[in-house]
KOLVEXMAR-460246 format. One record per atom (N, C-alpha, C): x, y, z. Coordinates in steps of 0.05 Angstrom, whole numbers, plus 5000, padded with zeros to 4 digits. Each point is the difference from the previous one (the first is absolute). Layout:
N
XYZ/...
***
This chain:
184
119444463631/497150034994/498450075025/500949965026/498549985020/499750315005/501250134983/498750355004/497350094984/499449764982/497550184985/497849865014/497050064998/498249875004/499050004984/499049734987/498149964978/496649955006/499450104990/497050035018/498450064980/496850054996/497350054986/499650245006/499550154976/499850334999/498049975013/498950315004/498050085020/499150204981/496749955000/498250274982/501050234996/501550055027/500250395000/503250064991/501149794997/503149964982/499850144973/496950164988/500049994975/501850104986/501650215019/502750214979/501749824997/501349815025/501949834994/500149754988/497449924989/499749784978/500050194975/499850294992/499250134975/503650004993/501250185037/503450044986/501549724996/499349805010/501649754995/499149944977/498150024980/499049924971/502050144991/499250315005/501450154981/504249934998/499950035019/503749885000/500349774985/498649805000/499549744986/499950024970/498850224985/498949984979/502750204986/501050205020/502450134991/502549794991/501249755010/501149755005/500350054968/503550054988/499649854978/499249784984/499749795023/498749725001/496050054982/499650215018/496850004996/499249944973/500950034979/497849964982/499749694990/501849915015/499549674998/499349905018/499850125021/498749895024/496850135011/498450124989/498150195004/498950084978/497149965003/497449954976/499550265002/502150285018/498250264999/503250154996/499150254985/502550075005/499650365017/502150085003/500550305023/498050064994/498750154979/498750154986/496849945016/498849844989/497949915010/499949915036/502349965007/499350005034/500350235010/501650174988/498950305008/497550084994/499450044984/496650074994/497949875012/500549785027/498749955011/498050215012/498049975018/499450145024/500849855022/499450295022/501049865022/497749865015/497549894986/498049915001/500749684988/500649964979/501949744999/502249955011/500850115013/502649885013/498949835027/497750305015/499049915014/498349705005/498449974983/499249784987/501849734997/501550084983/503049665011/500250055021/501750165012/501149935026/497349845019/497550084997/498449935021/500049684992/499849974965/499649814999/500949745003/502750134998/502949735015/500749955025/498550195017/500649975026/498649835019/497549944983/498149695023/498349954977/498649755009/498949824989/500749804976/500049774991/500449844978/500750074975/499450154985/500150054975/502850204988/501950035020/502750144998/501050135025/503149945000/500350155026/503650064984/500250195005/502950244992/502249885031/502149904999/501949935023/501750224990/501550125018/501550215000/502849955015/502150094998/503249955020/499850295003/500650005023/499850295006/502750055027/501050254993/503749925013/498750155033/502450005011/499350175034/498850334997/501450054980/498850354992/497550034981/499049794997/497750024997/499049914968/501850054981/500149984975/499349804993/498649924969/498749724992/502749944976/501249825011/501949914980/500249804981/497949825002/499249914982/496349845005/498049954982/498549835000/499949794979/497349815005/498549784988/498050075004/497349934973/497350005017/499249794981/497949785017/499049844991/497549954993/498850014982/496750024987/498349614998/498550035013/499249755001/497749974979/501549814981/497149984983/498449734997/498050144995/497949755013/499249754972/500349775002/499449784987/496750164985/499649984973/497750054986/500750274984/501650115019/499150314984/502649964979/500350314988/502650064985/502750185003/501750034997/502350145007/500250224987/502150144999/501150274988/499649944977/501749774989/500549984972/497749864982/497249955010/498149914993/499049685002/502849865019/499749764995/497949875023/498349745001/499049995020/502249835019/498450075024/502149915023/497849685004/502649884997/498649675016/499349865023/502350125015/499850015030/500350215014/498950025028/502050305019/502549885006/500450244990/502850165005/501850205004/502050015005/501050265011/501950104976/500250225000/501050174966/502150205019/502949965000/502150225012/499750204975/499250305002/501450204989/501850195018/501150214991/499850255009/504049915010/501249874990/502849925016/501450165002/501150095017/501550195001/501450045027/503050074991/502250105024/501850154991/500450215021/502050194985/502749924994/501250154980/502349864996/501949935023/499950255019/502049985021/500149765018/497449885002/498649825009/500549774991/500749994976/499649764982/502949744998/500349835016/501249784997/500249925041/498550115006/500649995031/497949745000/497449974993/499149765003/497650095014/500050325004/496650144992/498249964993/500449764973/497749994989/499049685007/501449825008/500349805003/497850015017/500550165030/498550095026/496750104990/500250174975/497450094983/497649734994/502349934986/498249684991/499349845020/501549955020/499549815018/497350105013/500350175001/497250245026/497149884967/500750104977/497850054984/498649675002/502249824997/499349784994/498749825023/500750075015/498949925038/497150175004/499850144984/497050085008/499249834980/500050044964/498849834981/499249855009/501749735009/499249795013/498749995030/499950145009/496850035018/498049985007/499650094968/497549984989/498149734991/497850095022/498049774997/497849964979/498349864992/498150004991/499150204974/500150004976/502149784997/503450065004/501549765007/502650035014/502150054967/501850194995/502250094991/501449764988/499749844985/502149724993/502050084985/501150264984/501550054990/500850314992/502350155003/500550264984/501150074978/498550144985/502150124979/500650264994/501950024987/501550324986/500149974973/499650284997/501949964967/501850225000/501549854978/503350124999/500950034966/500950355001/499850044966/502749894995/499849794981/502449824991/502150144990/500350275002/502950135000/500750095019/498249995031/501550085025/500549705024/502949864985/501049825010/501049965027/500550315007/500849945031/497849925015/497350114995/497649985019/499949614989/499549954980/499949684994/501849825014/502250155000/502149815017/499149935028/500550265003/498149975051/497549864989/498249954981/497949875009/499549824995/503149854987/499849794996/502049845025/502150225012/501549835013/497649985034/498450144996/497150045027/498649864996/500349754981/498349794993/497850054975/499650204995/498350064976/500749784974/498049984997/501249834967/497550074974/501950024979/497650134968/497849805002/498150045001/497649894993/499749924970/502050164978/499349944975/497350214988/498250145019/499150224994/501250234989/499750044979/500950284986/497350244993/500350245008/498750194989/500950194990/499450194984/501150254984/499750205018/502550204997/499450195019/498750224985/497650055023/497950254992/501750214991/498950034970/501150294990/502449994985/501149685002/502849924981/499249695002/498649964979/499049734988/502649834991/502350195002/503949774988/499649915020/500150185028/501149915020/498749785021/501249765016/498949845013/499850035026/497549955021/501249925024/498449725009/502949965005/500249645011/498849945032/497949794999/499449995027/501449735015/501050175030/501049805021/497849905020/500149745005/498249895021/501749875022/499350115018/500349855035/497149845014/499949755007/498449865005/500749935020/497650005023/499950035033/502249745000/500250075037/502949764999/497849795016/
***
């Protein structure tokens, strides 16, 4: 592992947070793992891309961690969305406390059992908890209950079901289950 650096994108990264989506969303994995599919992250502008990237790269409210190898390539990310106690989430629910929300998971396959992601989490979760005022007391994910490998790592990374269930947008069968990690 001591070849990648995991680190906080930078505003002007915007092509290389747009091509690391897009590889992500190609992932036969993606449609259980990702609320967007190819189609619509292409049709972005490069006016939104620009826009995330700036937006994950400083201040409180999200920051995109990236592994990035010696040749420069982004081989996998995490980005973490901090949501604030009062307001509401994606899925309409209100949030009770701040907290930190992992989306965006992702490592390439080639990448994938080296412990990449392990290094991802650790970086996302070390800033989460950073955070002051109000301070971060707990994270969660959600995980669509038919993509078991991602449930497994987040449960053997300490995650555990909250017992929260929501319907996945756009397939009301389908569930995703939420995991919670609570500061140590």
């Amino acid at each position: 592992m001591n070849h990648y650096v995991i680190r906080p994108v930078r505003a002007e990264e915007w092509q290389k947070v747009k091509e690391l989506r897009l590889a992500a969303l190609h992932d036969p994995i993606a449609p259980l793992a990702f609320l967007e599919t190819v189609d619509q992250a292409e049709a972005r502008t490069d006016a939104f891309w620009q826009d995330r990237a700036a937006g994950a790269s400083h201040g409180r409210h999200a920051r995109q961690f990236v592994a990035e190898a010696p040749d420069g390539q982004w081989v996998g990310s995490v980005t973490v969305l901090i949501e604030e106690g009062g307001t509401t989430d994606y899925f309409d629910h209100a949030i009770a406390q701040t907290q930190g929300h992992l989306v965006g998971v992702f490592v390439r396959a080639e990448q994938r059992g080296t412990g990449l992601i392990e290094e991802l989490f650790a970086a996302s979760l070390d800033w989460a908890w950073s955070l002051e005022e109000p301070a971060v007391e707990r994270v969660r994910l959600f995980v669509h209950e038919d993509n078991a490998r991602a449930g497994s790592f987040y449960r053997r990374y300490g995650f555990r079901a909250s017992g929260h269930v929501v319907p996945v947008p756009g397939d009301p069968s389908a569930k995703e289950l939420e995991y919670v990690l609570t500061r140590p």
